[in-house]
N, C-alpha and C positions, 0 to 999 in steps of 0.2 A: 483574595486571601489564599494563601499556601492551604495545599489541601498535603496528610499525611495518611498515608497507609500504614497501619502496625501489624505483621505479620506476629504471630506471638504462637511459640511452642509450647504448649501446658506442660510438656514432659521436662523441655530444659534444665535441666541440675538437679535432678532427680523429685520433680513437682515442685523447685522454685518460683518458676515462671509463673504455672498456675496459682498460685497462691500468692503472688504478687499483683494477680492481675486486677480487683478492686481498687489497689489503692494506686497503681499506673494510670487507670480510668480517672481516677478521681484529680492527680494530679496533671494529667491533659486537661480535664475541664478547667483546672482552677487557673492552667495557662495560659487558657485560648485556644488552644490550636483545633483548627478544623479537620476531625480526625476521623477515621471508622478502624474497628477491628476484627480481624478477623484469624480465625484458628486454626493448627494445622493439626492432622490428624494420623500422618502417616511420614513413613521415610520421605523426603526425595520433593513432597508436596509443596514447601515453601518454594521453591526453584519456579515451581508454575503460578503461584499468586504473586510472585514479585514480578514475573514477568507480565504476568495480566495486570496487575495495578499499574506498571509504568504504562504499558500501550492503550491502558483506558484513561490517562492523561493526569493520573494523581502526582503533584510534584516533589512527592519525599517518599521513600518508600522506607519503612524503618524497622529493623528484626531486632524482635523482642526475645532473647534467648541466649545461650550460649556461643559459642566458635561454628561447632556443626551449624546453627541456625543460619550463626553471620555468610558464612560460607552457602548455604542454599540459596538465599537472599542474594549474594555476589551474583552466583550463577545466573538466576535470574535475569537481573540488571544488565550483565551484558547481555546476556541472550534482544532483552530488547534496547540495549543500544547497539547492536548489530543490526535490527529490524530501524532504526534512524530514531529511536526516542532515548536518547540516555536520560537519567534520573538520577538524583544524589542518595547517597546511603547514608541512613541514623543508624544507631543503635542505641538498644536498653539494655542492659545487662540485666541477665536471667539465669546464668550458665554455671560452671563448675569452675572452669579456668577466664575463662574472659581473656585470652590472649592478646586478640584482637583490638580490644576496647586499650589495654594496657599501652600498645605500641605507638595508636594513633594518638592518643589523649583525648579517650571518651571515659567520663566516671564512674566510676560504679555506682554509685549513690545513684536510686532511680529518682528521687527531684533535682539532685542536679543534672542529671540524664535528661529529663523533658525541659527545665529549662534551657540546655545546652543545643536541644534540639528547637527552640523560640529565639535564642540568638541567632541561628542561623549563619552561623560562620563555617567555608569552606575550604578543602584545600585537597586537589585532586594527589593521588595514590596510585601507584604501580600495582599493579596484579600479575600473579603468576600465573603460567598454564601448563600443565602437565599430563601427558599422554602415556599409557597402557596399563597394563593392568587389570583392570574392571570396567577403567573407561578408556579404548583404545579410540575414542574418538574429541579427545581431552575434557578435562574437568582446569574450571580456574578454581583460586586460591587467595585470600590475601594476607591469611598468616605466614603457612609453611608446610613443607613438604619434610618429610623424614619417612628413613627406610631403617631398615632392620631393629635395632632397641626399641625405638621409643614407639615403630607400630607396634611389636608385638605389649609394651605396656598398656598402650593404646585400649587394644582389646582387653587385657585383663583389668583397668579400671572401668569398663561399662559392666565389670561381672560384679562390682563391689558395691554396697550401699552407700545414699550421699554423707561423706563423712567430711566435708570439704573440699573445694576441687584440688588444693594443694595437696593433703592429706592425704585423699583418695588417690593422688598418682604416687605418690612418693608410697605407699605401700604397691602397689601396682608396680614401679620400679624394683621395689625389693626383691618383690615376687618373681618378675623378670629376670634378673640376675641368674639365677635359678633356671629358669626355661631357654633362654637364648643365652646358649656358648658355644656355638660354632656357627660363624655367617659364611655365606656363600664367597666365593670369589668369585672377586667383580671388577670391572674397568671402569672408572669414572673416567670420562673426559668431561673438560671447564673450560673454553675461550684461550684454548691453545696449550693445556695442559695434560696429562693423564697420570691418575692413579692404577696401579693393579696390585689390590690387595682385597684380604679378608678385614670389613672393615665393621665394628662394633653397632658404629651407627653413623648415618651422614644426614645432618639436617642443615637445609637449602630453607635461608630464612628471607621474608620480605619482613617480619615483624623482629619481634627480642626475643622474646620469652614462649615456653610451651608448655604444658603442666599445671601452669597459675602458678609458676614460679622459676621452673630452671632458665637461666638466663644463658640460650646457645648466641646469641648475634648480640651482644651490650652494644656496639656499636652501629648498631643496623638502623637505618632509615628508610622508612617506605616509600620516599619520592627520588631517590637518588638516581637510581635506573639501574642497580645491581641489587640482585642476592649476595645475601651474606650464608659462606658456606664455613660448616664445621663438620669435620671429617672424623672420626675415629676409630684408630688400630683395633683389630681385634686382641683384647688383653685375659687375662685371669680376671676369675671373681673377684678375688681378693684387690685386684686392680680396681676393678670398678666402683669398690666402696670406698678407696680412696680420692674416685675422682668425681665423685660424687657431690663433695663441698665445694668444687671447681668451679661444676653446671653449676649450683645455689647463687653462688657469687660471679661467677661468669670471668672469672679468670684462666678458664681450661687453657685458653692459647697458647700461656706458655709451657703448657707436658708434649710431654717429647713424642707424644702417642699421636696427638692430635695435630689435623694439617686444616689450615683457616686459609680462606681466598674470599674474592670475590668474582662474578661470574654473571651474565645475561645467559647463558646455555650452557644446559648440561644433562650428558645424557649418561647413566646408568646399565651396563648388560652383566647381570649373573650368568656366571660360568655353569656352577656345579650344584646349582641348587635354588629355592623359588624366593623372590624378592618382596617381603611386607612390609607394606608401605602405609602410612597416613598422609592426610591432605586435612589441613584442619581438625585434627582432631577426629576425623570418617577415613574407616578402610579403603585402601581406595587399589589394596594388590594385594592379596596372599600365595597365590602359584604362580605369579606372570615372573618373568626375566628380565625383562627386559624396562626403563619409562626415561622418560623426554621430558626436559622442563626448558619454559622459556619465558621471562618476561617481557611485561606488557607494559611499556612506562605509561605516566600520568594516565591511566586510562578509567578509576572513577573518582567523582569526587565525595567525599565524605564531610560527614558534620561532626566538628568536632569543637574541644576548646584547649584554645590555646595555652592556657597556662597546666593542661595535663599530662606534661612530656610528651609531645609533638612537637618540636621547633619548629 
């Protein structure tokens, strides 16, 4: 019998998680699945129980939580599919934004969640991996990477109470508006390209969505073997609030501001000033200059269903 690990964050979307967690319990038993749970307690800690569940031989390892969770849990998993035990990834949605769960086609509904995780269908996923910063010795990723706007929202939605994960960024964004008006100048280079401007924000997507709703990659697939990147001009405020219904609906491509590619490598160097960065939804740079992204095609496989916009 398929044995499953739940790694489960009580903090997850602001005491989501925990307060779901009876009745997850209860619908694993009512599924069958041969399961254990266990809690994590601190930053960074899901990273080492998903790695210890894969290399003590459990065959699903599953994170109960939000994007920050899915992504510790990522880490994890490779870490021991590098050690020769790869493992497939579940998820339970527990979180604020559920980015993750959105792009692959996992539900949010947690019984359709554990049932989706008794069907058992798979279909291996690219990962990204991205160096400096905080972690100059890289951190993977399976949503997305964004620098300048949407880290500094980043941080200010973890300062606001749960008021929804859309909700709670979309104030966070306002508030941003406000704090970040001058980005650094920067060089992107992309697979034979280079930008050199002040640039509002640039988010390098394997998933769609970030926030639990702004749609920067509508056309993004996570097995394709490219990021989907979306670039943007440093504008006025007042700009910003017009492009604002753009990200919502995910039609920004065509403003004249914004430069859209696609890319396996792309490196990142601030000129004149320090580079804040997110990696799922976690700080992952606030002084650094400098970060490196690259992907990892088909390299895990996830549990998902098909009919939840995954094709």
């Amino acid at each position: 019998m398929t044995t499953y690990k739940i790694i489960a964050n009580p903090a997850a979307g602001s005491g989501a998680g925990e307060r779901a967690l009876p009745r997850i319990e209860q619908l694993l038993r009512e599924a069958g699945l041969d399961h254990s749970i266990v809690h994590t307690e601190r930053v960074g800690q899901a990273i080492e129980l998903a790695r210890e569940a894969a290399l003590a031989g459990h065959d699903v390892v599953v994170a109960l939580g939000g994007d920050g969770t899915v992504n510790e849990v990522v880490n994890g998993l490779l870490q021991a599919a590098e050690a020769g035990r790869p493992v497939p990834l579940g998820v339970l949605c527990g979180g604020r934004g559920n980015d993750f769960a959105a792009s692959v086609g996992i539900p949010y509904d947690l019984e359709e969640g554990c049932q989706t995780l008794l069907r058992d269908q798979r279909r291996s996923i690219d990962i990204g991996r991205v160096s400096g910063g905080l972690y100059p010795q890289g951190r993977y990723f399976a949503n997305c990477v964004g620098m300048g706007f949407d880290a500094i929202a980043t941080i200010e939605v973890k300062k606001l109470p749960r008021l929804g994960g859309f909700l709670s960024f979309l104030i966070a964004v306002l508030k941003t508006i406000f704090l970040y008006n001058k980005a650094p100048l920067a060089t992107i280079e992309y697979d034979g390209h280079t930008l050199r401007q002040r640039s509002l924000l640039v988010s390098i997507m394997n998933g769609r969505r970030l926030g639990g709703g702004f749609i920067m990659a509508p056309e993004s697939q996570p097995d394709d073997g490219l990021f989907d990147l979306c670039i943007a001009l440093q504008v006025s405020r007042g700009r910003v609030l017009t492009l604002l219904p753009h990200f919502l609906r995910g039609t920004q491509a065509g403003q004249k501001e914004i430069t859209s590619g696609q890319a396996r490598r792309i490196s990142i160097t601030a000129e004149d000033g320090p580079l804040p960065a997110q990696c799922d939804g976690e700080i992952i740079s606030v002084e650094g200059r400098r970060l490196e992204v690259e992907l990892l095609p088909q390299r895990l496989e996830v549990i998902y269903r098909p009919s939840g916009g995954f094709p």
